[in-house]
Backbone as ProteinMPNN parsed JSONL, in Angstrom:
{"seq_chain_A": "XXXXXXXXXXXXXXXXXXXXXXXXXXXXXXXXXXXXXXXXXXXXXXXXXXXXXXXXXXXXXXXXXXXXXXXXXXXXXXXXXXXXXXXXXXXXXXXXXXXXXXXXXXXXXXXXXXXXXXXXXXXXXXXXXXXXXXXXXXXXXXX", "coords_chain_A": {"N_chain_A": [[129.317, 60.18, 136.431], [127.287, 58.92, 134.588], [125.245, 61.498, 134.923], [127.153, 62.603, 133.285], [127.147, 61.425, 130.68], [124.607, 60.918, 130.306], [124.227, 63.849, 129.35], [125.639, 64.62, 127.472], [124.615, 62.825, 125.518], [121.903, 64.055, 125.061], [123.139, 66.699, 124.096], [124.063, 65.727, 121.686], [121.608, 64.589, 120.476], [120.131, 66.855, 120.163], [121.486, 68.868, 118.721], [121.963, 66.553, 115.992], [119.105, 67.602, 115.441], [119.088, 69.702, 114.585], [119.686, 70.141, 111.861], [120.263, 71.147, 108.415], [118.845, 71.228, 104.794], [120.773, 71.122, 102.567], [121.519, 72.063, 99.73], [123.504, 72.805, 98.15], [125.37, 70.359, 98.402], [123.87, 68.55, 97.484], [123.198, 68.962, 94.814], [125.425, 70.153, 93.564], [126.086, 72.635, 92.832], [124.3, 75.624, 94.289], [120.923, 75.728, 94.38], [118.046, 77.45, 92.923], [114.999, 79.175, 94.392], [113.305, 80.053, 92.919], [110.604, 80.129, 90.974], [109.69, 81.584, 88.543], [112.28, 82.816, 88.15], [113.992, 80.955, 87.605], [112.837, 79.917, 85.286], [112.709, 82.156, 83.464], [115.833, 82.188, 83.317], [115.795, 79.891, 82.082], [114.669, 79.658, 79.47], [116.727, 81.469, 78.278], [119.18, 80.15, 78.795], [118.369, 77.867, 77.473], [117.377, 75.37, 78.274], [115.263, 72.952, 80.707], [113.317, 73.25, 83.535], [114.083, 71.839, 86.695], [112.324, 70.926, 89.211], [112.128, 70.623, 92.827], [110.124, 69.677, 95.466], [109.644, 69.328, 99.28], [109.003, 69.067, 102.531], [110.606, 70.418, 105.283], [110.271, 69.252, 107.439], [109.86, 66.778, 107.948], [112.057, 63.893, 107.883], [113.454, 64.285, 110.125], [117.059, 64.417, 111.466], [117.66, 64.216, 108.802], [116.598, 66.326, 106.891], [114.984, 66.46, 103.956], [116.07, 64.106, 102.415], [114.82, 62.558, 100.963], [115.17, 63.605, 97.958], [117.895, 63.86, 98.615], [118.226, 60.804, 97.648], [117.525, 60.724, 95.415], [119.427, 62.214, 93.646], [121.755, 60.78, 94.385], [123.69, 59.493, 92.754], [127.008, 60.25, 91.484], [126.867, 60.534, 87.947], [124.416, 61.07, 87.837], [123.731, 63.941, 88.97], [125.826, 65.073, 87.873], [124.316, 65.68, 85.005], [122.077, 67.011, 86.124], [122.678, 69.137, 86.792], [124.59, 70.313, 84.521], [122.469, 70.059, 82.822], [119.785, 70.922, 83.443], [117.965, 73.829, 85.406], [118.003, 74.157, 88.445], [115.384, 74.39, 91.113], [114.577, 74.246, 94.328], [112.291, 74.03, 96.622], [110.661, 74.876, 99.681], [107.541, 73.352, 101.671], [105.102, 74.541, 101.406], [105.561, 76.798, 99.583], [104.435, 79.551, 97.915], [104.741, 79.164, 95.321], [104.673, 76.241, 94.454], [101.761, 75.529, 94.761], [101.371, 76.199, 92.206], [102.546, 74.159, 90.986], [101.832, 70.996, 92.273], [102.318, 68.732, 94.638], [102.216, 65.311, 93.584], [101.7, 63.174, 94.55], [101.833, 62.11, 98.382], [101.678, 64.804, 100.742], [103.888, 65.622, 102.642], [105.597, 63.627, 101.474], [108.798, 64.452, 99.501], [109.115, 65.676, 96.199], [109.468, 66.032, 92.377], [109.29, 68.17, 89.468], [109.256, 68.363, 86.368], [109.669, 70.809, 84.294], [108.917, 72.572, 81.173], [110.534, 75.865, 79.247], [107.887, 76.97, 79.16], [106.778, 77.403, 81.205], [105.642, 74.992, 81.816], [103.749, 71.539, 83.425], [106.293, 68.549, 82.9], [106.648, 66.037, 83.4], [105.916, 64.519, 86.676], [107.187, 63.216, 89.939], [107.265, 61.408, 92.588], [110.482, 61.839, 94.847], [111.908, 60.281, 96.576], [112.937, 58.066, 95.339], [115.538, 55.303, 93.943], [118.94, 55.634, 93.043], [119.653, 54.498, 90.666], [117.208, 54.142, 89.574], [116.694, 57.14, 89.085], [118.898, 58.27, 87.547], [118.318, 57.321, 84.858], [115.561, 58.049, 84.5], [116.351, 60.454, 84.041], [118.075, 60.603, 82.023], [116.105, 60.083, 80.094], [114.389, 61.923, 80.219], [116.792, 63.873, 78.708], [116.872, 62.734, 76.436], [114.469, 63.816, 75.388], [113.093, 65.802, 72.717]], "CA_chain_A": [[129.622, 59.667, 135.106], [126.141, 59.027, 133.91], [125.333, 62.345, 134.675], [128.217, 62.972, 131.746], [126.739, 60.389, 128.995], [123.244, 61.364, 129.782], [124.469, 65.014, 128.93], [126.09, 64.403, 126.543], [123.294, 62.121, 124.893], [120.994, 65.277, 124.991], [123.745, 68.0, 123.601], [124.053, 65.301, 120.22], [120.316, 64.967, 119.561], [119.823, 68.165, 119.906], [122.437, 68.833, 117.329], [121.559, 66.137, 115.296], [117.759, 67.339, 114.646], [119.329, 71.029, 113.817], [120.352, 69.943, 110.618], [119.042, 71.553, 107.005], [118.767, 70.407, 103.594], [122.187, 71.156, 101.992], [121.379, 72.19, 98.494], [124.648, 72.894, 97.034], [126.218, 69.55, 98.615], [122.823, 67.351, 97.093], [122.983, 69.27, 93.109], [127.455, 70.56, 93.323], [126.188, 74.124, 92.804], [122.942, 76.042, 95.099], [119.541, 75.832, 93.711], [117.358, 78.705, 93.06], [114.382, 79.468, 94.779], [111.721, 80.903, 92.684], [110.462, 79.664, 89.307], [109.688, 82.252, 87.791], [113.356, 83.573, 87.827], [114.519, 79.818, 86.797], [112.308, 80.175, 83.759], [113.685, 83.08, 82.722], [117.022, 81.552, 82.925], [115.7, 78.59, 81.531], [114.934, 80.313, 78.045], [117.798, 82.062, 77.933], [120.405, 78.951, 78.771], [118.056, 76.668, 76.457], [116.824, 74.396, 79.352], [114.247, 72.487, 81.092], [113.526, 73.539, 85.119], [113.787, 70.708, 87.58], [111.778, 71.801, 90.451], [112.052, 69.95, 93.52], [109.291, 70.584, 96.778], [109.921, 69.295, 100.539], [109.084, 69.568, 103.814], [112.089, 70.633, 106.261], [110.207, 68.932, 109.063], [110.054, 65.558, 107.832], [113.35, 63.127, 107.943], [114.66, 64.615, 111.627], [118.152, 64.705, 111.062], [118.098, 65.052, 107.13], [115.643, 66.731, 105.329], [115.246, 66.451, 102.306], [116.674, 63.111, 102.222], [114.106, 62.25, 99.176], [115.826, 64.449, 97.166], [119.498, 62.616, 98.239], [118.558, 59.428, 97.209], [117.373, 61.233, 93.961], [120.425, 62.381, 93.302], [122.667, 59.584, 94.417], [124.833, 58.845, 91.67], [127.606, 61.213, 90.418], [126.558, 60.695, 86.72], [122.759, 61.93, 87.967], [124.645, 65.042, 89.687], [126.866, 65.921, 86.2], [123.63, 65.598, 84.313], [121.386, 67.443, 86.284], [123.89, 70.217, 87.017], [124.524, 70.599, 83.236], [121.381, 70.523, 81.947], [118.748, 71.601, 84.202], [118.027, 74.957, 85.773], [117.368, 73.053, 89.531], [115.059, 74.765, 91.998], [114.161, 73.051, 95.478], [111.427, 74.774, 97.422], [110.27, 74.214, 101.26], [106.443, 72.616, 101.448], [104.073, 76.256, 101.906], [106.127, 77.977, 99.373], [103.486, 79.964, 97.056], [104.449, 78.477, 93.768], [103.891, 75.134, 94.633], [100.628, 75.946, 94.191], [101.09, 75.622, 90.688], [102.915, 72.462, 90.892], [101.296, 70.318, 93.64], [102.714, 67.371, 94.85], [101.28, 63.92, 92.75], [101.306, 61.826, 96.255], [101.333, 62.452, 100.041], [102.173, 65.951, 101.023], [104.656, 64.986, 103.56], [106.785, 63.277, 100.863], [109.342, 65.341, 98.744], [108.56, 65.209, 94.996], [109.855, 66.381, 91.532], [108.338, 68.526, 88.915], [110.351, 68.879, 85.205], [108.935, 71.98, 83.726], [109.2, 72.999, 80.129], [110.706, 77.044, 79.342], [106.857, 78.09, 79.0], [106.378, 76.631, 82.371], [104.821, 73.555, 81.649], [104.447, 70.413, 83.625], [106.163, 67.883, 81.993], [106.692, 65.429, 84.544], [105.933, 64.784, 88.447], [106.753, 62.09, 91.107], [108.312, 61.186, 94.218], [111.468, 61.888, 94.756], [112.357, 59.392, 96.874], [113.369, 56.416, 94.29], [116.821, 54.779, 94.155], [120.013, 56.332, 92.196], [119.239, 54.179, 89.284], [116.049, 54.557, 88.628], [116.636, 58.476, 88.785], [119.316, 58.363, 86.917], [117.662, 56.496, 84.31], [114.716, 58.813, 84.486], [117.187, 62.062, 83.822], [118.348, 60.377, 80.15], [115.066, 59.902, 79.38], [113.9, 63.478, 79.504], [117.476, 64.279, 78.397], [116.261, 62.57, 75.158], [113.211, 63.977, 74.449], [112.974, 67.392, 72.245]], "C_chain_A": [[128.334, 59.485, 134.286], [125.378, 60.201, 133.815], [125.939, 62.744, 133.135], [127.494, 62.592, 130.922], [125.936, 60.953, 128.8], [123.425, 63.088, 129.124], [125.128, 65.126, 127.587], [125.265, 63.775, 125.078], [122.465, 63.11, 124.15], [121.907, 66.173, 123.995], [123.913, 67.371, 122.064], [122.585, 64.844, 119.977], [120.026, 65.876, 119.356], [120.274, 68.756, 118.434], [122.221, 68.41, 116.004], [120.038, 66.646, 114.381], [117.918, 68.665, 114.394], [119.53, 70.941, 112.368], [119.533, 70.459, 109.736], [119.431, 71.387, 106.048], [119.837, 71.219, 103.087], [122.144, 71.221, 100.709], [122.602, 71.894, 97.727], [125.411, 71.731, 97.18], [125.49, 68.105, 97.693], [123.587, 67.896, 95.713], [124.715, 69.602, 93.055], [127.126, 71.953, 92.793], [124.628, 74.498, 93.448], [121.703, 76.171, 94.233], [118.505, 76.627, 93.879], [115.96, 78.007, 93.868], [112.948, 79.766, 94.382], [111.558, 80.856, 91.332], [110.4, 80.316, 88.355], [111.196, 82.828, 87.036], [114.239, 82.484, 87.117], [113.758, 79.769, 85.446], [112.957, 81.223, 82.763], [114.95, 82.63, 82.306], [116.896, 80.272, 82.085], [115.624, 78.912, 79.691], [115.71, 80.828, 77.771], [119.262, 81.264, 77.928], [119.901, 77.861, 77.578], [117.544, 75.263, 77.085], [115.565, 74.237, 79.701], [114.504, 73.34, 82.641], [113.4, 71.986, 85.505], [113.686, 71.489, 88.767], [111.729, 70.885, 91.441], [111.143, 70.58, 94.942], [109.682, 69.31, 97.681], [109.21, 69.443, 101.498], [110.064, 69.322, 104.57], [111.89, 69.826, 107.543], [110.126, 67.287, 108.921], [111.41, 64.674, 107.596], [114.181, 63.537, 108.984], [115.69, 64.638, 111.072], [119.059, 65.028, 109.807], [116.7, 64.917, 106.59], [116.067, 66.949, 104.157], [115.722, 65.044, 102.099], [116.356, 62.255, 101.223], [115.151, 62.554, 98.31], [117.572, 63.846, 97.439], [119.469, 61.545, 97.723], [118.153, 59.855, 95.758], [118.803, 61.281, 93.304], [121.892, 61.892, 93.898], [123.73, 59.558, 93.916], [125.227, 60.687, 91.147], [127.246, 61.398, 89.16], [124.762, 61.847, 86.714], [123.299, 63.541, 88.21], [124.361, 65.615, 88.155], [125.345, 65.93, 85.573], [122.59, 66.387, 84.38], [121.92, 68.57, 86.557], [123.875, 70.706, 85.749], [123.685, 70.776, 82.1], [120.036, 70.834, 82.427], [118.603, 72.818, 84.756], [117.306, 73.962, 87.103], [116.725, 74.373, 90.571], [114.598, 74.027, 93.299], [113.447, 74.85, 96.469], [110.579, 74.155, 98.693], [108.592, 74.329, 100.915], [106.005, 74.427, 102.026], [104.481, 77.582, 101.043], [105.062, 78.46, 98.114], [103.45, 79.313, 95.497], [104.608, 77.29, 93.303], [102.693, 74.693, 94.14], [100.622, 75.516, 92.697], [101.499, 74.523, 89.997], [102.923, 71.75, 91.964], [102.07, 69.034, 93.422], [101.78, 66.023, 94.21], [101.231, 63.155, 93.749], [101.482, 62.566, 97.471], [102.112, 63.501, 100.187], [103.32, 66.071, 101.807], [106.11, 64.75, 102.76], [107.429, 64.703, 99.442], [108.753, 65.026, 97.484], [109.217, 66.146, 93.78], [109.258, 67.066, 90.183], [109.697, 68.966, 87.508], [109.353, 69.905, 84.454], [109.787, 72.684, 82.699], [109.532, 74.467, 80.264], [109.201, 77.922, 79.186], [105.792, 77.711, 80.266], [105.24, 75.899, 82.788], [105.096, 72.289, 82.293], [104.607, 69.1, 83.099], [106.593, 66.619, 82.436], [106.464, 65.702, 85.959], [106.069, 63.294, 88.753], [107.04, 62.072, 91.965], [109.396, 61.302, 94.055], [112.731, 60.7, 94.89], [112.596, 57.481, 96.283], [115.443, 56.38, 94.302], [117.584, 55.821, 93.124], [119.786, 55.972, 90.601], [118.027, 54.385, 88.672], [115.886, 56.074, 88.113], [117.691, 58.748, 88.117], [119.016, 57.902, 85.236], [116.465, 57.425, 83.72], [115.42, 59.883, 83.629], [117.795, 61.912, 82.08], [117.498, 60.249, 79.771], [114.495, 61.007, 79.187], [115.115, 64.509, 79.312], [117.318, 63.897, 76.27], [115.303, 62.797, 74.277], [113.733, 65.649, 74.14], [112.719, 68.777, 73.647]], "O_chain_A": [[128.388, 59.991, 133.165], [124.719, 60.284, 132.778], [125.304, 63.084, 132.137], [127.024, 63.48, 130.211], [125.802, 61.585, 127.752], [122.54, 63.421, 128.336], [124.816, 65.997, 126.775], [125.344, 64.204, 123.927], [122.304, 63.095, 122.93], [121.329, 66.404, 122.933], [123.926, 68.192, 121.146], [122.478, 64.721, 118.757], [119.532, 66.06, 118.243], [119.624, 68.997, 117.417], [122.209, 69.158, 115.027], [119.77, 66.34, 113.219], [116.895, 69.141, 113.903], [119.491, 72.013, 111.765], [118.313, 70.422, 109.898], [120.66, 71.321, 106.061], [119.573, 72.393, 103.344], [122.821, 70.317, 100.22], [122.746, 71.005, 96.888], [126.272, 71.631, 96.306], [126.069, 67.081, 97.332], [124.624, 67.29, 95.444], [125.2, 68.973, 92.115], [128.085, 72.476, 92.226], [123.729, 73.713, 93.145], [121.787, 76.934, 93.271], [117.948, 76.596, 94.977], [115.771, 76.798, 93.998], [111.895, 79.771, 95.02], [112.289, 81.476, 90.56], [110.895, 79.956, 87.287], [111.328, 83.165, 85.86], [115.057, 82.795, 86.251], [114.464, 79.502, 84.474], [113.509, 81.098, 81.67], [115.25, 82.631, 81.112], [117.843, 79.741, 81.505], [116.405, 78.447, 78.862], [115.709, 80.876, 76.541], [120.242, 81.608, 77.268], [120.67, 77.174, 76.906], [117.36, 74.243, 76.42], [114.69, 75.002, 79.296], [115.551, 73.927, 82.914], [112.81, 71.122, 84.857], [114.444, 72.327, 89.255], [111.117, 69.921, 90.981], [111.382, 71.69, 95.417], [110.024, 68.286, 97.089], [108.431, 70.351, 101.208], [110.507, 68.177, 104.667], [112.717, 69.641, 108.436], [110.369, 66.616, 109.924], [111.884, 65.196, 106.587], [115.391, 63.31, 108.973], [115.541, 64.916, 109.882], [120.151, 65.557, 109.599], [115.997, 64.022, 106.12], [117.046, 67.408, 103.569], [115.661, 64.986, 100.871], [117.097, 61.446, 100.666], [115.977, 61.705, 97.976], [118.299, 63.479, 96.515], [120.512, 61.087, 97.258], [118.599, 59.115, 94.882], [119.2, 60.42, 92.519], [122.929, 62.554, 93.848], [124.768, 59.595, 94.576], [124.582, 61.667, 90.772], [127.213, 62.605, 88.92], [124.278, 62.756, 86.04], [123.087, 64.278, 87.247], [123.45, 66.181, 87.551], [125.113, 67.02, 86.095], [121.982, 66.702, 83.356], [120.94, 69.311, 86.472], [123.108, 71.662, 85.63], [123.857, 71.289, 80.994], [119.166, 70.998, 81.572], [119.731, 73.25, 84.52], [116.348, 73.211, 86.918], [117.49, 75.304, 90.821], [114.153, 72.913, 93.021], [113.848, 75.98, 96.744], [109.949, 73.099, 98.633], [108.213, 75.161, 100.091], [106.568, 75.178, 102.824], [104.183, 78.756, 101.264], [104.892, 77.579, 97.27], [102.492, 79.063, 94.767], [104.694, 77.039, 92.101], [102.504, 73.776, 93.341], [99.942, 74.625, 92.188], [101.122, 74.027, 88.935], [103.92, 71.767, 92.687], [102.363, 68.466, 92.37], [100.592, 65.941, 94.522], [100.418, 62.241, 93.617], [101.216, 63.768, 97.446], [103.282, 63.364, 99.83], [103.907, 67.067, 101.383], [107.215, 65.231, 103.01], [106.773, 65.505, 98.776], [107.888, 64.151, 97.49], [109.577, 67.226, 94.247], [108.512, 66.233, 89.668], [110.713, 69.644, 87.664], [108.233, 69.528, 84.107], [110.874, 73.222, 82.91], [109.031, 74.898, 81.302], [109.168, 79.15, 79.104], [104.562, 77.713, 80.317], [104.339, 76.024, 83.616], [106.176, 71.73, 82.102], [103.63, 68.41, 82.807], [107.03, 65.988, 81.474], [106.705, 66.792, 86.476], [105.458, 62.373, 88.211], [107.155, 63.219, 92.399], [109.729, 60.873, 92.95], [113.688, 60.322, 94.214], [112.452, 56.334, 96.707], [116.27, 57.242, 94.6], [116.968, 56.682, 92.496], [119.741, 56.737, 89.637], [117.825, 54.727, 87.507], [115.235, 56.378, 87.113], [117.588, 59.951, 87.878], [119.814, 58.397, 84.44], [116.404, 57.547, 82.497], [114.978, 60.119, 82.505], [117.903, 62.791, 81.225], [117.668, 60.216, 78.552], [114.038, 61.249, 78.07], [114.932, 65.7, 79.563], [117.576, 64.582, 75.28], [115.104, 62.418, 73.123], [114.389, 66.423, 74.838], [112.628, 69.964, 73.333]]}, "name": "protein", "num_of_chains": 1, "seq": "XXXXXXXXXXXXXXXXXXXXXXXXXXXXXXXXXXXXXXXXXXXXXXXXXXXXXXXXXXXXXXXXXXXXXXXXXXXXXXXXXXXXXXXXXXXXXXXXXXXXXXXXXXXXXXXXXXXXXXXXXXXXXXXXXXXXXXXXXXXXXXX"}
């Protein structure tokens, strides 16, 4: 019988630390990849980019988990869904580079980038529902 548990024990961590960041379940539709091609779309829909960076190896059983408490709240969702062009990119991905993380490499982080791919915000990701919701009307209000 302990045999069993302890086997059992093992076959759900295992499991558990397979897990990967779930784009389309965090934003309610999949998030591109590659900025350049969200820019493009971004001038042509009339939008800002929201760029989100990561590492997959930090939060064991959910990465990305910055980036969930970002987007928390249904109203943040509808808002960022509807008026953002959203990309989320894993930590090493080349165009990073041009938007570096503003604090510890490790932690996820957020980058709002104008259609002439400008940055026009950065921070951590990891802040509560309200404050990022909160955040998202505020550069829903500016020009």
């Amino acid at each position: 019988m302990r045999l069993l548990s302890l086997l059992m024990l093992v076959l759900v961590c295992v499991n558990v630390q397979a897990a990967e960041f779930d784009g389309r379940a965090v934003f309610g539709t999949a998030p591109g990849h590659d900025v350049d091609s969200a820019l493009k779309r971004a001038v042509k829909e009339k939008k800002k980019v929201l760029l989100f960076g990561f590492d997959p190896k930090v939060g064991g059983s959910f990465p990305g988990y910055d980036i969930n408490f970002f987007m928390d709240l249904d109203e943040t969702k509808k808002l960022v869904k509807g008026n953002f062009i959203v990309v989320v990119l894993e930590r090493g991905h080349q165009d990073l580079q041009r938007y570096p993380n503003p604090g510890p490499a490790e932690k996820a982080y957020y980058v709002l980038i104008s259609t002439e791919g400008k940055s026009l915000a950065s921070g951590p990701a990891g802040i509560n529902g309200n404050s990022s919701l909160s955040m998202v009307k505020k550069w829903l209000a500016q020009p």
